[in-house]
C-alpha positions as a LaTeX table, in Angstrom:
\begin{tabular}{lrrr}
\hline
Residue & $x$ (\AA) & $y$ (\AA) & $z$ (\AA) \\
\hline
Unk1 & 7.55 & 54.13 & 131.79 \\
Unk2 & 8.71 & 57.50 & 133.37 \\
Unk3 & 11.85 & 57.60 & 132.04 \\
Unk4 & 9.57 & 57.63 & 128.49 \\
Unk5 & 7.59 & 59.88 & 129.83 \\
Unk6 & 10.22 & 62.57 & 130.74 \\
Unk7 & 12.00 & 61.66 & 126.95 \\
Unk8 & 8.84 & 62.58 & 125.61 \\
Unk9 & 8.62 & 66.11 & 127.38 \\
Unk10 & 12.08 & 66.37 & 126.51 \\
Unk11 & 11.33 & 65.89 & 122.92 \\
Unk12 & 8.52 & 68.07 & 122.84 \\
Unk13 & 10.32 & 70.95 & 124.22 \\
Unk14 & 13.29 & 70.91 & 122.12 \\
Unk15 & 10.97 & 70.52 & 118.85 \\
Unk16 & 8.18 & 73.23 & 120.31 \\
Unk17 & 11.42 & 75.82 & 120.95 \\
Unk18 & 11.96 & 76.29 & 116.79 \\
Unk19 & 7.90 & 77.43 & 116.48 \\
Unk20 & 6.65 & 80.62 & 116.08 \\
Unk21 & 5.07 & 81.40 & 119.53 \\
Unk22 & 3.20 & 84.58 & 120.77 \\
Unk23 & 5.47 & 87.17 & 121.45 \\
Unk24 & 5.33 & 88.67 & 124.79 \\
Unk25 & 4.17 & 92.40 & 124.96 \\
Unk26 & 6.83 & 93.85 & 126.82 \\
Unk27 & 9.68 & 92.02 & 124.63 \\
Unk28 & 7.17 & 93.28 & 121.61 \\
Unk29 & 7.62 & 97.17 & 123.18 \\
Unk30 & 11.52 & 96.79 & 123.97 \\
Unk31 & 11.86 & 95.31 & 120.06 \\
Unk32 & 9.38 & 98.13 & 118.60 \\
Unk33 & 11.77 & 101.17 & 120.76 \\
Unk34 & 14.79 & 99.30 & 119.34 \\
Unk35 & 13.69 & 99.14 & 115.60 \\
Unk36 & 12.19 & 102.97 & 115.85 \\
Unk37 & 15.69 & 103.87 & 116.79 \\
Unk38 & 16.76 & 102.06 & 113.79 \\
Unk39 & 14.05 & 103.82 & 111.55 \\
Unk40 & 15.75 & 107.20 & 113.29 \\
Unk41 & 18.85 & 106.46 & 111.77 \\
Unk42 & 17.78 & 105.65 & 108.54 \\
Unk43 & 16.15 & 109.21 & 108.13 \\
Unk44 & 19.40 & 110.72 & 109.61 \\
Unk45 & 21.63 & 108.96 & 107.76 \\
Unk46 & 23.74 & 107.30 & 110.66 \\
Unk47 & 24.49 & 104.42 & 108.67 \\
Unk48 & 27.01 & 103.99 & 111.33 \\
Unk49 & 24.58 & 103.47 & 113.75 \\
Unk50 & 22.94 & 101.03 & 111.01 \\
Unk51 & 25.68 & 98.60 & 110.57 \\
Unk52 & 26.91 & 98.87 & 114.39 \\
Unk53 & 23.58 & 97.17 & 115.11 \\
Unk54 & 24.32 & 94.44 & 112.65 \\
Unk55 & 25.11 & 90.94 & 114.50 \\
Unk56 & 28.73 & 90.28 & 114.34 \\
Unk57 & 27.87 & 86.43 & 113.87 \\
Unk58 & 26.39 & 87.20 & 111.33 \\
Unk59 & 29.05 & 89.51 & 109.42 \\
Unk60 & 31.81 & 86.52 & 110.81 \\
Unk61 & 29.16 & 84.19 & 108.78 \\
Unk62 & 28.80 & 86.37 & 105.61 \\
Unk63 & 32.90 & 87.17 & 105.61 \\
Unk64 & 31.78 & 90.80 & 106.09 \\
Unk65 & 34.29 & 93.30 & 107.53 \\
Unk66 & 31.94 & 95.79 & 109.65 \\
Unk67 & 34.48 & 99.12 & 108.99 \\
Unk68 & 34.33 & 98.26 & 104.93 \\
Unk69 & 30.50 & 97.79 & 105.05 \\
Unk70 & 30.08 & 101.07 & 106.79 \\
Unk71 & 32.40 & 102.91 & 104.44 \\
Unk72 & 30.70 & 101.25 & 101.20 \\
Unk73 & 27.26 & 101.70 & 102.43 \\
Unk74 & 27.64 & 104.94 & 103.12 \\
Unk75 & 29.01 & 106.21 & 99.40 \\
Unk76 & 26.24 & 104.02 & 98.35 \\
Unk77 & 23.67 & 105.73 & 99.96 \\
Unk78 & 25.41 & 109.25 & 99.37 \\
Unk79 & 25.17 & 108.62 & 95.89 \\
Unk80 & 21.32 & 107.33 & 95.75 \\
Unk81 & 20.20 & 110.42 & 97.68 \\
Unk82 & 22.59 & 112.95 & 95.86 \\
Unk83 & 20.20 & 111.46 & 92.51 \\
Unk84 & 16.76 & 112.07 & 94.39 \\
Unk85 & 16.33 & 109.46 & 97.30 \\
Unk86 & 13.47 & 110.55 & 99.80 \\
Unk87 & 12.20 & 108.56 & 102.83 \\
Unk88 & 8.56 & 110.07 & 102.65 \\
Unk89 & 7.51 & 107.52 & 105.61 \\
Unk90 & 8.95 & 104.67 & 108.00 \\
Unk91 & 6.67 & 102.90 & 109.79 \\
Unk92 & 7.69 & 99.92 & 112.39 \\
Unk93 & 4.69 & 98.12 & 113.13 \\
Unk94 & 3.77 & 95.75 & 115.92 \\
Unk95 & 5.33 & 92.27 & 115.99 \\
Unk96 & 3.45 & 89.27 & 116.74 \\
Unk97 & 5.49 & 86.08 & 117.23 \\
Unk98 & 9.32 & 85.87 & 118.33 \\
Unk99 & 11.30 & 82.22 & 116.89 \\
Unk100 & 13.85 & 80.81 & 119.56 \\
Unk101 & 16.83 & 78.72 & 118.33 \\
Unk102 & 20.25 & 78.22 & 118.46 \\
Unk103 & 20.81 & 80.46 & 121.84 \\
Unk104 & 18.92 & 83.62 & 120.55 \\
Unk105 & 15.38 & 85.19 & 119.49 \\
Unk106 & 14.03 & 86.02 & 116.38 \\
Unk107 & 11.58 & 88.31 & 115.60 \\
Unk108 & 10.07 & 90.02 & 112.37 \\
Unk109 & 9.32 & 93.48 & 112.50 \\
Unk110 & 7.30 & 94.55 & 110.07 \\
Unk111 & 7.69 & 97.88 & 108.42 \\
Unk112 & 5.83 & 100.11 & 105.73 \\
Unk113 & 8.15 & 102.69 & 103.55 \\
Unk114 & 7.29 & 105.19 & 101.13 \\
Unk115 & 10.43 & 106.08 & 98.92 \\
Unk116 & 10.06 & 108.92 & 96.34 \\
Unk117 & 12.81 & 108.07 & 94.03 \\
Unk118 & 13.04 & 110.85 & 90.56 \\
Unk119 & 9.53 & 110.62 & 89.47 \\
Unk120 & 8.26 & 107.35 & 91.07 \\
Unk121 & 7.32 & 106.45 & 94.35 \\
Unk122 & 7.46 & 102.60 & 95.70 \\
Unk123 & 5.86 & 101.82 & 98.77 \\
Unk124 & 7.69 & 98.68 & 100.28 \\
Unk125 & 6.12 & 96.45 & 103.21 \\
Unk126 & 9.04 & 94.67 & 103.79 \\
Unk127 & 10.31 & 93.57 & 107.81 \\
Unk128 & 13.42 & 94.30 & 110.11 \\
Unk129 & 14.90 & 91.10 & 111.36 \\
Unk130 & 15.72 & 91.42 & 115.12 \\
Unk131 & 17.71 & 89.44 & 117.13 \\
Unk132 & 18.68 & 88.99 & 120.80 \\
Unk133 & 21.24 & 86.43 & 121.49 \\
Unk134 & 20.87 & 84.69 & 125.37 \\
Unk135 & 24.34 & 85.38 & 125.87 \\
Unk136 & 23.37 & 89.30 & 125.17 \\
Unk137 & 21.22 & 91.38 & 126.01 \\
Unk138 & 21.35 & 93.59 & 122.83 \\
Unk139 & 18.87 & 93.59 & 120.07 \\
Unk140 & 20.40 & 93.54 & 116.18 \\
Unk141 & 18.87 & 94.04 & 113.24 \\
Unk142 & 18.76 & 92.89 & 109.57 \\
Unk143 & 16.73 & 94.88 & 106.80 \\
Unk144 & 14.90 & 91.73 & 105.56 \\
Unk145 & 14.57 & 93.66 & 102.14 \\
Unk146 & 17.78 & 91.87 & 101.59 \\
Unk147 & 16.71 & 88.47 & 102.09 \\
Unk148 & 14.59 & 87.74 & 99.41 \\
Unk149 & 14.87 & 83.43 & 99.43 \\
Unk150 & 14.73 & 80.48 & 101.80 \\
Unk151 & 18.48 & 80.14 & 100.69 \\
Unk152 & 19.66 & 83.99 & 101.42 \\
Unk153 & 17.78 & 83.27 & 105.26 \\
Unk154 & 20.25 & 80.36 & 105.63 \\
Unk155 & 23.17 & 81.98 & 105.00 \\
Unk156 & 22.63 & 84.62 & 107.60 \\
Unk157 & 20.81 & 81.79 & 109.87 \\
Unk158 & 22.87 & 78.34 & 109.52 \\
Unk159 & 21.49 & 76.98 & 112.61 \\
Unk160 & 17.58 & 78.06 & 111.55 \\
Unk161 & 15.05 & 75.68 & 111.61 \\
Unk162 & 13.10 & 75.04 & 108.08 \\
Unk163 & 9.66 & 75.80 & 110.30 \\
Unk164 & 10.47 & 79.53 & 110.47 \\
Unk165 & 8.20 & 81.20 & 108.04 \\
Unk166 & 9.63 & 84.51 & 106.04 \\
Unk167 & 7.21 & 87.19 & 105.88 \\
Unk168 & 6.07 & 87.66 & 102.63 \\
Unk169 & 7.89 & 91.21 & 101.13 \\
Unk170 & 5.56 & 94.24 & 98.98 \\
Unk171 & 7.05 & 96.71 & 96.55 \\
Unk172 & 4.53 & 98.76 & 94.52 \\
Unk173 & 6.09 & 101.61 & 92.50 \\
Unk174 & 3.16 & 104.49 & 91.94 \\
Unk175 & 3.10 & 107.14 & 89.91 \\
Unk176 & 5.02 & 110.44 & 92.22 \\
Unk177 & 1.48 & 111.70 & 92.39 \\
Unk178 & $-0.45$ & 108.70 & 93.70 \\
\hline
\end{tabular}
């Protein structure tokens, strides 16, 4: 009857570990200072900075060379902001639950840009993936505008557990004036 008993709490903890829970407020605060630095870079262009914050399981997962994805996303980007590209606003926003699996947390940040692109504007609410592996004590982050399926998660997350919910993503485009 015990041994039951202990299976049972064994059980429960295993399957409770892949829920969303309540994330604590001062792992909330460290992931908030981490993701603002992230925002930081963004405006100033360190896409250096970007990619160096990228999880290297993840780029080993995706076949992704970390030097190459520098180098291409920075001609990218050169090229998109030579044409017109302005970050108007970045806001990281308070997250509220943190996903453990797999030996690491998961958390989505959720952010609000404003992007005034030629003559348009688009105002994406869209999330920063962050995660802290146990073995680490490093936060990385994943723009989430990039993950736009179930499918697209679980090739960046093998391991993840189908109860993980994706934030839903925004993009309006207004009018330049509005």
């Amino acid at each position: 009857m015990m041994a039951r008993f202990l299976l049972l709490i064994v059980l429960f903890s295993i399957l409770s570990a892949t829920y969303a829970k309540p994330i604590e407020k001062s792992m909330a605060v460290e992931v908030v200072m981490e993701a603002n630095k992230i925002r930081d870079a963004v405006l100033k262009k360190n896409y250096k900075y970007i990619i160096n914050k990228f999880p290297s399981k993840v780029l080993k997962t995706l076949g992704l060379k970390r030097k190459v994805l520098i180098e291409n996303t920075e001609k990218i980007m050169k090229n998109i902001i030579s044409h017109g590209l302005v970050y108007e606003e970045y806001i990281i926003k308070n997250p509220t639950a943190v996903y453990n699996f797999g030996g690491k947390s998961l958390v989505f940040v959720p952010i609000k840009m404003v992007i005034k692109y030629r003559l348009s504007k688009v105002v994406s609410e869209n999330y920063l993936i962050a995660i802290k592996y146990n073995s680490d004590d490093s936060w990385y982050f994943i723009d989430g505008v990039s993950i736009n399926s179930r499918e697209v998660f679980n090739s960046y997350f093998k391991d993840a557990p189908d109860s993980i919910v994706l934030p839903e993503q925004k993009n309006t485009i207004v009018n330049a004036e509005g």
